[in-house]
C-alpha positions in Angstrom: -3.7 -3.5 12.7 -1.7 -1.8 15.8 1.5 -4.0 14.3 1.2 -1.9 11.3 0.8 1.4 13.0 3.4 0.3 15.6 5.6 -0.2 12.4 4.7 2.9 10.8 5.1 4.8 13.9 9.1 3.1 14.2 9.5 4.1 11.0 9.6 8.2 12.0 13.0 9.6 13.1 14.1 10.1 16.4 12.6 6.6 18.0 16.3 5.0 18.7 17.3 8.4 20.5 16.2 7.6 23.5 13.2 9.7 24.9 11.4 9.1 28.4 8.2 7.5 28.8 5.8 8.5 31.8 5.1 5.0 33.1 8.1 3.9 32.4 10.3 6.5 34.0 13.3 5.9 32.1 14.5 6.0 28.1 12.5 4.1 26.0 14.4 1.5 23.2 13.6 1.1 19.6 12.2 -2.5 20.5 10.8 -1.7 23.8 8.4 1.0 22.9 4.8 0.3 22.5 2.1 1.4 20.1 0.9 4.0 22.9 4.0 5.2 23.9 5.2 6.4 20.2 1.3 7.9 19.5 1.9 9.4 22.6 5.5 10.9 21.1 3.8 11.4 17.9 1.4 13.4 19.2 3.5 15.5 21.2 5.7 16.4 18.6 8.9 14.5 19.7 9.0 12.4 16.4 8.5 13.8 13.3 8.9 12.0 9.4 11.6 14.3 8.9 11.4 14.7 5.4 12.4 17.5 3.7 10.5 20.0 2.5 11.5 21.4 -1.7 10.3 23.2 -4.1 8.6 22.1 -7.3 9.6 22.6 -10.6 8.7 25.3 -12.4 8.4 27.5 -9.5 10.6 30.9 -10.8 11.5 31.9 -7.4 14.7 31.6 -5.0 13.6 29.8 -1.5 16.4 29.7 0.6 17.3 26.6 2.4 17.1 28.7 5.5 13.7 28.9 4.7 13.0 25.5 3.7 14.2 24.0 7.1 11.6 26.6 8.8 8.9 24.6 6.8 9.4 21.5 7.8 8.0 21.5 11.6 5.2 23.9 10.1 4.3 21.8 7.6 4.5 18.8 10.2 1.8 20.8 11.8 -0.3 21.5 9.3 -0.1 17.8 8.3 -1.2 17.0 11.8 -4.0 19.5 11.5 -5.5 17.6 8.7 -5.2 20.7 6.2 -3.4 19.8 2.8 -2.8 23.3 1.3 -1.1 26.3 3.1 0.0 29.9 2.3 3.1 30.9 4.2 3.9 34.5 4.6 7.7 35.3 4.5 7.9 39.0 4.8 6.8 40.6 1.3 5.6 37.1 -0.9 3.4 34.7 0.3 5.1 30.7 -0.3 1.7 28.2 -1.3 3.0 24.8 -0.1 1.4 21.2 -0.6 0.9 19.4 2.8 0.9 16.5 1.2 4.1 16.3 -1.1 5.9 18.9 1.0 6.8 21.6 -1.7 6.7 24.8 -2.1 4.7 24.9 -5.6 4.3 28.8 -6.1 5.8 32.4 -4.6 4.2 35.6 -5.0 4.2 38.6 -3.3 1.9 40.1 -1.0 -0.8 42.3 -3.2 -3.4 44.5 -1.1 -6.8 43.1 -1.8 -5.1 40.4 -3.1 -7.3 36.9 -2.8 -5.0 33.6 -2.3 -7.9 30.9 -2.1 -7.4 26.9 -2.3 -5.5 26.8 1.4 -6.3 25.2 4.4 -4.2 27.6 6.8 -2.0 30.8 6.7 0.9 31.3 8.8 3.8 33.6 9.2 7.2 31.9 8.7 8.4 35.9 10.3 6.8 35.8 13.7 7.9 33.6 17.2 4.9 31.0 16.9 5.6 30.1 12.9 3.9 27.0 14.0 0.3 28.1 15.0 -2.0 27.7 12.2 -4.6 30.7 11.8 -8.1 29.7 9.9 -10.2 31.9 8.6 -12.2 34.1 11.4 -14.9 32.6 12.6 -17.7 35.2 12.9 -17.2 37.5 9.9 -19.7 40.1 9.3 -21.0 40.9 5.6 -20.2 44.1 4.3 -24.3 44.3 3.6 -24.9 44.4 7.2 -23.4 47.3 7.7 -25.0 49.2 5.1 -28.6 47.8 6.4 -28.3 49.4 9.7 -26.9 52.3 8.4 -30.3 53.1 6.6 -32.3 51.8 9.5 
């Protein structure tokens, strides 16, 4: 089983380029690394899949390519996060992109009140830390409780 995940991990970009390794000291070859040493890139973000991300048909909306290079170390985050859906806020529209297949598969702008449900994460492709994923918050209070103390 580790040959397959030490395959799978050789198979991400960036393994050949050298890299250090902490026990090691020194660059770390293609053939030299071990199973630990590329989960332990993995994980830090040194080696991604690098796979593009796109946008799927039928989507009626221009996504630069500007835009589309942004994605790809969100997404590679998300991905790592475990969440499959994600809405990504780009100034006025809000892009809903598949984890999973890495496409953008709908634009729309940014309505007040407006619900976008069926995502994992939001984050804003506009700000310095594009990568941080935001959940939802974690101690919302009902809009009844307010109205109970209120008459109390």
């Amino acid at each position: 089983m580790i040959g397959l995940g030490l395959s799978l991990l050789r198979g991400l970009t960036g393994i050949g380029s050298g890299g250090s390794s902490p026990s090691s000291g020194g660059a770390i070859s293609l053939d030299q690394a071990t199973f630990e040493d590329l989960l332990d890139r993995a994980r830090s973000g040194e080696l991604t899949a690098g796979f593009d991300v796109s946008v799927a048909r039928g989507v009626d909306a221009e996504v630069s390519e500007e835009t589309l290079t942004k994605l790809g170390p969100i997404v590679e985050s998300a991905l790592q996060s475990g969440a499959s859906r994600i809405a990504v806020v780009e100034g006025d529209r809000v892009l809903e992109v598949d984890v999973l297949l890495r496409r953008v598969t709908g634009v729309r702008p940014v309505g007040e009140g407006e619900l976008v449900t069926g995502v994992d994460a939001v984050v804003r492709l506009d700000e310095p830390k594009a990568d941080e994923l935001v959940g939802p918050p974690f101690a919302a209070r009902p809009a009844w409780a307010d109205s109970e103390e209120e008459g109390a």
